[in-house]
N, C-alpha and C positions, 0 to 999 in steps of 0.2 A: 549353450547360451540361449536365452529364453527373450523372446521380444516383448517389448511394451504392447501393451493394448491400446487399437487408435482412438478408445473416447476416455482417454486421460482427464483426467480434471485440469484446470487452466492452473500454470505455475506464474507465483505471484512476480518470482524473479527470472523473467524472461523478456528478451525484447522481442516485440509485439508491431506489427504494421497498426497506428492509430488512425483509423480511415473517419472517424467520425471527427477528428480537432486538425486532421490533415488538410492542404491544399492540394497536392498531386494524388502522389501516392498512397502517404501518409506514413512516411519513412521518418522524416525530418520530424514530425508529432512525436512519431513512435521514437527515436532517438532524446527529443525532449523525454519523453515520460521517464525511460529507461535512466537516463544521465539524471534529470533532477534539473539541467538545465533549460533554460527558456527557450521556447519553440521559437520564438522572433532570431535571437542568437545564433541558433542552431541552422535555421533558414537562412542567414546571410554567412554565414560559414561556408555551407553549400554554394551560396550564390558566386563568393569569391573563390570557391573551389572549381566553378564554370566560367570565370576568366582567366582561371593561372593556366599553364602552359599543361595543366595535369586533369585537362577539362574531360580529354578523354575517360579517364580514369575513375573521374567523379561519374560520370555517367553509366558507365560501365557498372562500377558499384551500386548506384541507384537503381539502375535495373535488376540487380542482380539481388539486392534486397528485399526488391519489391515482388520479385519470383519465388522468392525461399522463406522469407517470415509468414508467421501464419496471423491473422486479422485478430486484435486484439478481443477478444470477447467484449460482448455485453455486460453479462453477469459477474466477470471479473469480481470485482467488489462492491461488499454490499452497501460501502457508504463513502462519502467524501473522507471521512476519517482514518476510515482502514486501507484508500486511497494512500490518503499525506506518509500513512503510518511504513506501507511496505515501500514506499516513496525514500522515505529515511532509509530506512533500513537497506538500500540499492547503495545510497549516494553518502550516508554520513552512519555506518552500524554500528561504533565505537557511541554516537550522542544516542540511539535506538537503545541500545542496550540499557542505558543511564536512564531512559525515560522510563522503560520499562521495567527497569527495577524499584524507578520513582513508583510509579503508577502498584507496584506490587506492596511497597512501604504503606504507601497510603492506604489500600485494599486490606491490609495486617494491620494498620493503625483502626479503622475501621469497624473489622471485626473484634476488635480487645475491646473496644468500648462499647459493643452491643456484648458481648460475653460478661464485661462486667456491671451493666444495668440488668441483666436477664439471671444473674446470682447474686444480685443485692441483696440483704435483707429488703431493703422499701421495694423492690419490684415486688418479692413474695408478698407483703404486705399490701399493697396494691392490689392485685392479682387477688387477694383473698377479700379485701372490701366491696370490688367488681364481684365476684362470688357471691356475697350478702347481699348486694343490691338486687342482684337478679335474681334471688329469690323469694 
């Protein structure tokens, strides 16, 4: 059995310590991002997880999180977009997929209609006026 190499590229679907959108830790961020759910939500979950009777436990886990995740990259992703995108794709992959066969529809709608302005007759015809002018 053959081990991973340690400078892996960062995996989009991982949870991740957010220490840059964090308060503490940045457990509670990084469980937002990963869920999809609101960091404020997810902060008072914790919070009432540190008065129930299982405070220890919460604790316990916080730490133990905050020793074993690895810090979410920087370069993660390269846009707000492809953020939202693997964001979906975590929390809702059944709508992801739908988007993304949208987004592929349109991308094939797209192309049919530069394939059929660029085999027109009038493209050619064009294309050959442009020709005469320039010469």
């Amino acid at each position: 059995m053959t081990t991973p190499p340690h400078n892996q590229p960062p995996r989009y679907n991982k949870l991740y310590l957010d220490k840059i959108n964090g308060k503490i830790g940045g457990v509670c961020a990084g469980i937002s991002d990963y869920t999809g759910i609101d960091r404020t939500i997810i902060r008072i979950v914790s919070i009432l997880g540190l008065l129930s009777p299982a405070s220890g436990i919460v604790i316990i886990a916080y730490v133990l999180m905050c020793w074993l995740l690895d810090a979410k990259p920087s370069d993660l992703f390269e846009s707000k977009e492809e953020d939202e995108f693997w964001k979906g794709v975590r929390t809702q992959p059944k709508n992801t997929i739908r988007d993304v066969r949208h987004r592929f529809r349109e991308i094939e709608r797209r192309l049919r209609a530069a394939e059929a302005h660029v085999t027109s007759p009038e493209y050619n015809l064009h294309k050959e006026f442009e020709d005469l002018k320039k010469s």
